[in-house]
Structures are given as structure tokens and as C-alpha cells.
C-alpha positions in Angstrom: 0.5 94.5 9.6 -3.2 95.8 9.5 -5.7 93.5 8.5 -7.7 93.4 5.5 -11.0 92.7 6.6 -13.7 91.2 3.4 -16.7 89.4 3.9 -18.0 86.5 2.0 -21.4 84.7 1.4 -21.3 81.1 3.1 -24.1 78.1 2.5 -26.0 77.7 5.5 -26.9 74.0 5.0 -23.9 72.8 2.9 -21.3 75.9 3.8 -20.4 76.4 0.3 -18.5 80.0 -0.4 -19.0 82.5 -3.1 -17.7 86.3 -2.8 -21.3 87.3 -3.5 -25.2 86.6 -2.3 -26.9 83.8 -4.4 -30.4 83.0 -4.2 -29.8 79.1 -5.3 -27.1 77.4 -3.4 -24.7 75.7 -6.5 -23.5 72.9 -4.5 -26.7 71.3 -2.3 -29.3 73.5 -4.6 -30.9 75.0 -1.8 -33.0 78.3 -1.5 -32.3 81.4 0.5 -29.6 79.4 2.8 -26.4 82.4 1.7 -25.7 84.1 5.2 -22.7 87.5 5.0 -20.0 86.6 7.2 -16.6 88.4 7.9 -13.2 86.7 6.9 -10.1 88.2 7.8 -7.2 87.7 4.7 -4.2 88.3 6.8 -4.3 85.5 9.4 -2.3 82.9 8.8 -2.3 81.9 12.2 -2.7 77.9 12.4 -6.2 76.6 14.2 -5.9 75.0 17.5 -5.4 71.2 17.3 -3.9 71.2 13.8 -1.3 69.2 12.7 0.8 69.9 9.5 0.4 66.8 7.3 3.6 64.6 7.0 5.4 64.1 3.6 6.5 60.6 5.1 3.2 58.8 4.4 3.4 56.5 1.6 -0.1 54.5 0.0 0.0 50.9 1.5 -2.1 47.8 -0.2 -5.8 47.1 1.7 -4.3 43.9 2.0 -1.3 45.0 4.2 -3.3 47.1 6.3 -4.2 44.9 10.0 -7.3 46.1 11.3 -7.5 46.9 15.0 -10.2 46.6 17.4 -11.7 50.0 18.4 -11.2 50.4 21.9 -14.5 51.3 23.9 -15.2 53.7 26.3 -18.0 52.4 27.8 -21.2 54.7 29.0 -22.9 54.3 32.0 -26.3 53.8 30.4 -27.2 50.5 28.7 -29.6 52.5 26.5 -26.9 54.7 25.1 -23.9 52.3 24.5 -26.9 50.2 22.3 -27.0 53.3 20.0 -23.3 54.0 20.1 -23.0 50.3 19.2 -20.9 49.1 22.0 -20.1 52.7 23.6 -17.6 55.8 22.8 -14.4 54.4 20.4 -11.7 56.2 21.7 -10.4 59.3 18.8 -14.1 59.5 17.7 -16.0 62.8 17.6 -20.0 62.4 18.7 -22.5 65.0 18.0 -26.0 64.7 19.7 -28.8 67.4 18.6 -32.1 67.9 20.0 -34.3 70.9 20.6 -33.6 73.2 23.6 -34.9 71.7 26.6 -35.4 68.2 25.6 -32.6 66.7 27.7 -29.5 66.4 25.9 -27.3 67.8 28.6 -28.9 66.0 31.3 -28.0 62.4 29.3 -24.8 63.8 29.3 -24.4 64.8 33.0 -25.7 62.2 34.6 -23.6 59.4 32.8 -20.1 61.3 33.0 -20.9 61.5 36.9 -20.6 57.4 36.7 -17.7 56.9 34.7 -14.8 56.1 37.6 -11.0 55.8 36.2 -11.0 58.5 34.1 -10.8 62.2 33.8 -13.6 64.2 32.2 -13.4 67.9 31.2 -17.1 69.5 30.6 -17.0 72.4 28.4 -20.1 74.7 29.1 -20.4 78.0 26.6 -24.2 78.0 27.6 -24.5 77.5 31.4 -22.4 78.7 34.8 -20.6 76.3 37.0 -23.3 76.6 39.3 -26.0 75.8 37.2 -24.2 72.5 36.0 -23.7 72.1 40.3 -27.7 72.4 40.9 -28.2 69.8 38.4 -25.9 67.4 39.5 -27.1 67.7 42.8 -30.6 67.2 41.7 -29.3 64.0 39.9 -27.8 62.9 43.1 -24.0 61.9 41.8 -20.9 63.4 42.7 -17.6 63.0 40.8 -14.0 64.0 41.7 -12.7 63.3 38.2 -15.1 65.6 36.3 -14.1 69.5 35.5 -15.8 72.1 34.6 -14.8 74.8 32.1 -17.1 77.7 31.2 -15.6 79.1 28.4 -16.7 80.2 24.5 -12.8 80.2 23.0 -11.6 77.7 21.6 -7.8 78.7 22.0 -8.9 79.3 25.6 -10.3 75.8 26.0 -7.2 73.8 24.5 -4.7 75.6 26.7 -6.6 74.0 29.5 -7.0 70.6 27.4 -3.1 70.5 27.8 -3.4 71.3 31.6 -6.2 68.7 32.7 -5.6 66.1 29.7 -8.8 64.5 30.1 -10.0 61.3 29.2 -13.2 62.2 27.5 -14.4 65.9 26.0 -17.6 67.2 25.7 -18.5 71.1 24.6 -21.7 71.9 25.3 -22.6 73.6 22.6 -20.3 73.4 19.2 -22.7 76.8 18.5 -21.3 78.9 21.0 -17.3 77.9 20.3 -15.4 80.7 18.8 -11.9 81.1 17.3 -9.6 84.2 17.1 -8.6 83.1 13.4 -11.9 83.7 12.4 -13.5 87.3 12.8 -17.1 85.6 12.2 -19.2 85.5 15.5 -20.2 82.7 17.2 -22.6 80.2 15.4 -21.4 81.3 12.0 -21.2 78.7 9.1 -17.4 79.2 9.0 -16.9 79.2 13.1 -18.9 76.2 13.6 -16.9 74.4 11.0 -13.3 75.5 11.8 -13.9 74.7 15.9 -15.8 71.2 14.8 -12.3 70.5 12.4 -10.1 71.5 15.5 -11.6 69.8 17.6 -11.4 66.4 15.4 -7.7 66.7 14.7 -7.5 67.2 18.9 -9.6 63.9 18.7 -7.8 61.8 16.4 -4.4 62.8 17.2 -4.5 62.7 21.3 -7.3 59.4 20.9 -9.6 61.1 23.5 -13.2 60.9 22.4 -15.2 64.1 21.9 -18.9 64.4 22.5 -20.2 68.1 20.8 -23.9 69.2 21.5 -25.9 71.1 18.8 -28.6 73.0 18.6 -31.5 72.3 15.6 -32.8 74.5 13.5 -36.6 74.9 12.9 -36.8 72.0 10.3 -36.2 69.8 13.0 -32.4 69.1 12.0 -29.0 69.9 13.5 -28.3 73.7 13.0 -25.1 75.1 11.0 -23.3 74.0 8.0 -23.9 70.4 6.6 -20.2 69.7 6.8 -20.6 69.3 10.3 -22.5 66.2 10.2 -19.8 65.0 7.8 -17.2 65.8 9.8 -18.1 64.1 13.1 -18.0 60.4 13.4 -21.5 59.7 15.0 -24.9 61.4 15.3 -27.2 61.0 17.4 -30.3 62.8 17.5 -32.6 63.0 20.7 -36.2 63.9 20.1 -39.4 63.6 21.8 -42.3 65.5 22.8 -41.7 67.8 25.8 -45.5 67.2 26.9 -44.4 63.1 27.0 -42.2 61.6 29.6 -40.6 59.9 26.9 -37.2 60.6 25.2 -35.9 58.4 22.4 -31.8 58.4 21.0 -31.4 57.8 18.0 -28.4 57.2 15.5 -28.5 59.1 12.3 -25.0 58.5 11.5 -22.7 55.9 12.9 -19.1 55.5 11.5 -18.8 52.5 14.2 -21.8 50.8 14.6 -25.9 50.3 13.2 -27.9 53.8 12.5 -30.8 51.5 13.3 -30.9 51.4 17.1 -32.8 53.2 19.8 -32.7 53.9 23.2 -35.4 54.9 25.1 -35.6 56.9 28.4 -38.3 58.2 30.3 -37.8 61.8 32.5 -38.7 61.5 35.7 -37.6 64.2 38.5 -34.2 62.5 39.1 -33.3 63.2 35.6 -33.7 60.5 32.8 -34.2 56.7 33.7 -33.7 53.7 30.8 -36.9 52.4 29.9 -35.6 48.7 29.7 -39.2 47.2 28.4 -40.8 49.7 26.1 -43.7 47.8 25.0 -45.2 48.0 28.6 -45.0 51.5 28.8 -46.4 52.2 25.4 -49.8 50.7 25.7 -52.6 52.0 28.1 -52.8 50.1 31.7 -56.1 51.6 31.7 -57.7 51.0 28.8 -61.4 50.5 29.0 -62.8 47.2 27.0 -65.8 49.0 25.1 -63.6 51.8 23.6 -63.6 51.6 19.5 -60.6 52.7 17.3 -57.6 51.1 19.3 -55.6 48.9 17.8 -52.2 47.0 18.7 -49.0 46.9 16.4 -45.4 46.5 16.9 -42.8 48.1 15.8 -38.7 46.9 15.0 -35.8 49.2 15.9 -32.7 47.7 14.9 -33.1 44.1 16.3 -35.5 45.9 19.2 -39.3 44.6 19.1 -41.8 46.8 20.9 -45.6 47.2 21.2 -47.6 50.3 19.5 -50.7 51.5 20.7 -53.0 53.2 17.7 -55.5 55.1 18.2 -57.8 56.5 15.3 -61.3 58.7 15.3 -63.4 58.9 12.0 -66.1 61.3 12.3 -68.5 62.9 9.7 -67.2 66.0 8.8 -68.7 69.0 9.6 -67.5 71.8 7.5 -67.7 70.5 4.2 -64.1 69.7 3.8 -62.5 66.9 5.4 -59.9 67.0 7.9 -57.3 64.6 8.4 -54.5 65.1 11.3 -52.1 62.8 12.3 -49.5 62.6 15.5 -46.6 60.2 15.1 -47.3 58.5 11.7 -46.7 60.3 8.5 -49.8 62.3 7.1 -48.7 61.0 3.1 -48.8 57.0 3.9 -52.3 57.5 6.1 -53.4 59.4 3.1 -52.9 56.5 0.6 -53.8 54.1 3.1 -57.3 56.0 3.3 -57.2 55.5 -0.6 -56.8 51.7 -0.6 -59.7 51.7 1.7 -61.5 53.6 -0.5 -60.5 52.0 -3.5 -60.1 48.2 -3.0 -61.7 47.7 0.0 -64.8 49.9 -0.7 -65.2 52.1 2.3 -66.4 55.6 2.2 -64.7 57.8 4.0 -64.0 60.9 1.5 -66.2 62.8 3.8 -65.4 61.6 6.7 -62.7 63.5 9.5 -60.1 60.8 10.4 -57.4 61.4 13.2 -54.5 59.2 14.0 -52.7 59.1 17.0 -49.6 56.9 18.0 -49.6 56.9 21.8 -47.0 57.9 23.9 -45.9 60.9 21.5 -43.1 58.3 19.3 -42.9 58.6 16.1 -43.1 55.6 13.7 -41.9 55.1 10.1 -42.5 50.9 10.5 -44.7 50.1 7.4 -45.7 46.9 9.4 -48.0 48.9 11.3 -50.2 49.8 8.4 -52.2 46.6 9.2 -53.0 48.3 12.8 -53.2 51.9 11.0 -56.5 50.5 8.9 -58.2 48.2 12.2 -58.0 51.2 14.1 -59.5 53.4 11.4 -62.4 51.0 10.5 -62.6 50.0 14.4 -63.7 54.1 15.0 -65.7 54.1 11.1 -68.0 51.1 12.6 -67.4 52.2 16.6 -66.8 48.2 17.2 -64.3 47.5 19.6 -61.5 45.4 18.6 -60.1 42.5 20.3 -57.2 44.0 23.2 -55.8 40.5 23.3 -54.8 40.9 19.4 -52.3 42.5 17.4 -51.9 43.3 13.6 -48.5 43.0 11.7 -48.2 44.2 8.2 -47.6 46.4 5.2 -50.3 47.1 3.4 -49.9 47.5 -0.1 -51.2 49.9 -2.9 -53.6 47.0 -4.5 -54.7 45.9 -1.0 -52.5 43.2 -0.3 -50.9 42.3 2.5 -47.0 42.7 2.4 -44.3 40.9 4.0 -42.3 42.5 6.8 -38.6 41.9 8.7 -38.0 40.5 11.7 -41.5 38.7 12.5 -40.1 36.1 14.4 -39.4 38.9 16.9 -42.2 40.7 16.7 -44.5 37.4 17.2 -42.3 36.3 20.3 -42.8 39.8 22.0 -46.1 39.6 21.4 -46.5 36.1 23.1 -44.2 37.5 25.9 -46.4 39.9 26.5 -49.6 37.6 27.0 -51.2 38.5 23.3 -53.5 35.7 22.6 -53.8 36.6 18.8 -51.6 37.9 16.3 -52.6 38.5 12.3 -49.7 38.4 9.9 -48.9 38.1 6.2 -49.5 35.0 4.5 -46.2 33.4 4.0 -44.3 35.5 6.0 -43.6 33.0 8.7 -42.7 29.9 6.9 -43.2 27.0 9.2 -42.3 26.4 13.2 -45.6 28.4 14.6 -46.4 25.8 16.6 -43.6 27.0 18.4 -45.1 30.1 19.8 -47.5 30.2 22.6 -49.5 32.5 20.7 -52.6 32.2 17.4 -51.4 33.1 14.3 -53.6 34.2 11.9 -52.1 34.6 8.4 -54.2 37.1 5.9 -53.4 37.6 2.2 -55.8 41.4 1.9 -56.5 43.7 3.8 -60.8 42.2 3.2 -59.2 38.8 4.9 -58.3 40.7 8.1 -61.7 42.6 8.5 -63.2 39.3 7.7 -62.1 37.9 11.0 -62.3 41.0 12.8 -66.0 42.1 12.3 -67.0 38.8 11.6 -67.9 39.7 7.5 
């Protein structure tokens, strides 16, 4: 029987199919996101890993249904099994994304060369077996329990699933999978959806936990149809600046655990090392006593406290038109944050060039360190040094006021570990029991209150 060969426009973002181009996508309501793709109408051949549904399954009340505890597969790094919320549950599907480059199969490599007891099968469609040799060897771990497979078909790949049976899967990338059924190449909306579905049923029918790597698109998030991330159990994204030695993990989705953890790992020749106390490495050893515009803030990922360095620069500016560039911290709050100042606080800087850095190329989305976002800027905008024994918690609101934030008990204890002599906080926010803390705390109700003390009126 020949073939009928058709093609059919797929969704890029949400993989929705029409038989013809759209500009607007009808489902997710995107633009310009229809990619041509060829489907074959004659294959009826059954995907890899697929199970036919049985007619013996019957509802059954929530009530009736005993829960059972998730058994763990538990990952080398301390850093990673934080984000994963206790390590790998056994039938999951993981997928980690991050640009090219930035790590992701290093992480991967160097803690499935210290799992012992259980057999591993690495699926490379990117990189030879020798590459993945020269990088283990540069990470100094040998395994006799790991395998590698170099292969891009996803038939291909299962047949040797059934030879090794393997304790843990991880295809490096989901991109590069292929399936005969589909006449689509590789990387195709409908591919990279029919492999990720396979390899799920292979998942939760064989309970062997499945790690998939993705690439990211330009926008910054994991590449191919939207279904993916719907599909999968966990993602976890792992970003960071290429020019820093830092690398952070973090959990987008989490079908087992918090989205609100982080692990972070610095690169080092050896491949990545866990960064078990963050707030040292995030503020300057060197910093020099006279320098204006620095300010200290922390920061809460999850139930994780950690200290911020910011660093601003106002300067006149010098072509008319006011620049204002920001690394770390998003450009829309500075920009009402400049406003409040302007507004409620009455400093001028409509004309002024401000830059705002966050050191050690992380990015924040904390509002509690607004409060060390505007000392930093008014620190530069009066060139007086602030305090480096202090640091500034809070939210600063829209009328000047100084918010409330979560989890100050934490933050004020890593501050006093940490040998801060001073910390400023909302008023109210810690009620009672700061004698407690082997640290000053300074309430302030505006943001006028906390300039008050730190420029002295």
C-alpha cells in the first residue's frame, strides 16, 4: 500500500493543527508560530512505548483510593534533590532546558557517574561516545553501570531499552529524537510531541524515571510545542550567565514537590561544584569602604535566605535623553521605583542615567529588595557610602510606604549569621521576639524614614 503523503500546519508554541497556514494561532492566540510539516495518512503503525488502554478500569471513590508514597531515586547532588523535592520519583518524566553550553549535560554526567546500585542508559543524539568519555574523564568518575547509546530513533533506542533495562533514562536531547511513524524531521512540533508521549507511557508503565534535555528558543524558554511542558512531570530550567561562574536550577513545574526552590552551583574546571552558602559568594570580599552606590539585600528562594549585593550608578546624562539599563532586576519595577522617588520622595532624577546591577549575574524577582534597589540608587545620586555592616529588607510600595515581606525571620537570622550589625525592615513586620537576634533592627514605615537614618536627614 503506497502512502499518501499531506502536510499540515502545526502551532509552534501550543502544537495546535489546522490543514492550512494561520497567521493567529486559535488555541494559545499567538502570532506567526504555524510551521508546514509532513504527516503520513497511512501509518497506523503503534508508537513505541504505547499501551492500548484497558476496558477493565472502572471510576473508584477519592475516598477508596490509598495514597502511596513516591519512591525516590535519590541524586548525587544535594543542590539538585532540593529542587526535585526529595530527588527523582520513580515513573516520572523530568525535562531540564537551558541554553547551549550552559551546563545541563555536565549536571547530568557527573551525578549519574555517582549513582552505585543501579543501571543507567545515556542517550546521546548530539555527542559521540568519545566525547561523553573526555568529559567524564575530565570530571574524574568512572561508572560500570552507566551505558552509552548514540542514537536519534526512537524505535532504535527502545529495542535497546528492552536489552539493558535500565534503572534511570536520560535522552540528551528530546530535539534530536525521531520516529518512523512520523515523516516530520527531527525537532518538528509533531516529533518532539509523539517521542516525549512515548517516552512517558515507557515511564509510567516500566516505573523507570526519565530525564529529557531541551533546547530553548530565543525567548529564553524551552523550544518546541507547549504540550511538552504539559506532558512531562517536572521542569527544571538551568540558567545563568556564561561570563559568571555561577549556574542556578530552577523548578518551573513540579508535579512532586515546590516550584520555589533553587540550587546553586558554581563551574569550576572539574565540572560544577554545589555552592552550599550562597550569600558568601554573592557579596564582594574586596569591596573597598569609600565606594558609593552599594547596597545589601537578601533574597528568599523557597525557604532558602541568601545575601544580594546591589550595585547602582546615577550619572547626569549626557545626550539629552536618559538612559536607564539594568542587569538582573526587571527594567519595569526600577522604572516605577525611580517614579516613587520622584514623586513621593522628591528626588530629581528625570535627567539623570541610572544603572543597576545585581552582582554575580543572578536574577532577582524578590520585591523585598526594593528597599536595597532605592539605597543603592540614592547612595550613587549623593556618592555617600552606605554602611557595609547593614542591610535593607522591603517592598516598597507605589505611595512610598514600606511593605511587608515573607519569611523575615529568615532573612534577619542569615543576616546575623553572617556578622550584619544592622538590618532595616518594615514596621510591623516582625512582631515581637527581636531581642532574640544578635543583630539591630531598625523598623521604617517610608521609604523618607530609611534615608533618614542613612544620610542622617
Amino acid at each position: 500500500m503506497v502512502k499518501k503523503i499531506k502536510t499540515a500546519f502545526f502551532c509552534s508554541n501550543c502544537g495546535y493543527e489546522t490543514p492550512k497556514w494561520l497567521g493567529r494561532c486559535p488555541s494559545c492566540k499567538e502570532w506567526n508560530t504555524f510551521v508546514e510539516e509532513k504527516i503520513s495518512t497511512a501509518s497506523n503503525k503503534s508508537l513505541p512505548g504505547t499501551l492500548l488502554p484497558s476496558s477493565k478500569q472502572k471510576p473508584v471513590r477519592l475516598a477508596e483510593i490509598i495514597p502511596i508514597d513516591e519512591l525516590r531515586v535519590k541524586m548525587p547532588s544535594s543542590e539538585l534533590n532540593r529542587v526535585l523535592g526529595g530527588g527523582l520519583v520513580a515513573g516520572s518524566i523530568t525535562l531540564i532546558g537551558g541554553e547551549p553550553g550552559i551546563g545541563k549535560s555536565t549536571l547530568l554526567l557527573q551525578n549519574i557517574l555517582s549513582i552505585r546500585g543501579r543501571t543507567i542508559l545515556y542517550v546521546s543524539g548530539e555527542e559521540s561516545a568519545s566525547q561523553l568519555k573526555l568529559r567524564a574523564d575530565r570530571l574524574g568518575k568512572i561508572s560500570d553501570n552507566t551505558f552509552i547509546l548514540c542514537e536519534t530513533s526512537l524505535e532504535n533506542i527502545f529495542t535497546q531499552i528492552e536489552k539493558v533495562n535500565p534503572g534511570l533514562l536520560i535522552v540528551d536531547s528530546i530535539q534530536t529524537i525521531a520516529t518512523d511513524t512520523i515523516e516530520s524531521a527531527a525537532g518538528s512540533v509533531s516529533q518532539v510531541r509523539e517521542c516525549a508521549a512515548a517516552l512517558l507511557r515507557y515511564a509510567k508503565t516500566s516505573g523507570t524515571p526519565v530525564i529529557l534535555v531541551g533546547h530553548i528558543n530565543k525567548e529564553g524558554s524551552i523550544a518546541g510545542p507547549k504540550v511538552l511542558e504539559h506532558i512531562v512531570d517536572t521542569v527544571l530550567q538551568f540558567e545563568g550567565d556564561r561570563q559568571y561562574l555561577f549556574r542556578i536550577v530552577r523548578a518551573i513545574k513540579n508535579r512532586f514537590g515546590s516550584t520555589s526552590e533553587i540550587g546553586i552551583y558554581e563551574m569550576v574546571e572539574r565540572g560544577l561544584r554545589e555552592v552550599k552558602n550562597p550569600s558568601e559568594m554573592l557579596l564582594s570580599q574586596n569591596r573597598v569602604e569609600d565606594m558609593s552606590g552599594i547596597a545589601i539585600g537578601t533574597s528568599v528562594e523557597g525557604i532558602r535566605p541568601f545575601m544580594i549585593e546591589t550595585q547602582a550608578l546615577v550619572s547626569t546624562a549626557a545626550y539629552g535623553t536618559p538612559q536607564r539599563s539594568v542587569t538582573g532586576f526587571d527594567s519595569r519595577r526600577l522604572n516605577m521605583l525611580l517614579a516613587v522617588l520622584e514623586k513621593r520622595a522628591k528626588f530629581r532624577l528625570g535627567q539623570k542615567d541610572v544603572f543597576l546591577n545585581i552582582a554575580g549575574g543572578v536574577k532577582v524577582t524578590d520585591p523585598a529588595l526594593d528597599l536595597a534597589v532605592v539605597s543603592a540608587i540614592m547612595s550613587s545620586n549623593f556618592d555617600v557610602t552606605l554602611p557595609s555592616s547593614a542591610v535593607m529588607v522591603g517592598e516598597v510600595g507605589l505611595s512610598g510606604e514600606i511593605r511587608t515581606v515573607t519569611r523575615i525571620e529568615q532573612r534577619v537570622e542569615e543576616a546575623a549569621k553572617l556578622g550584619f550589625e544592622t538590618i532595616y525592615i518594615p514596621y510591623g513586620n516582625l512582631k515581637g521576639a527581636q531581642d532574640k537576634y544578635k543583630i539591630k533592627i531598625v523598623e521604617v514605615r517610608k521609604i523618607e524614614d530609611l534615608f533618614r537614618h542613612l544620610f542622617n536627614g
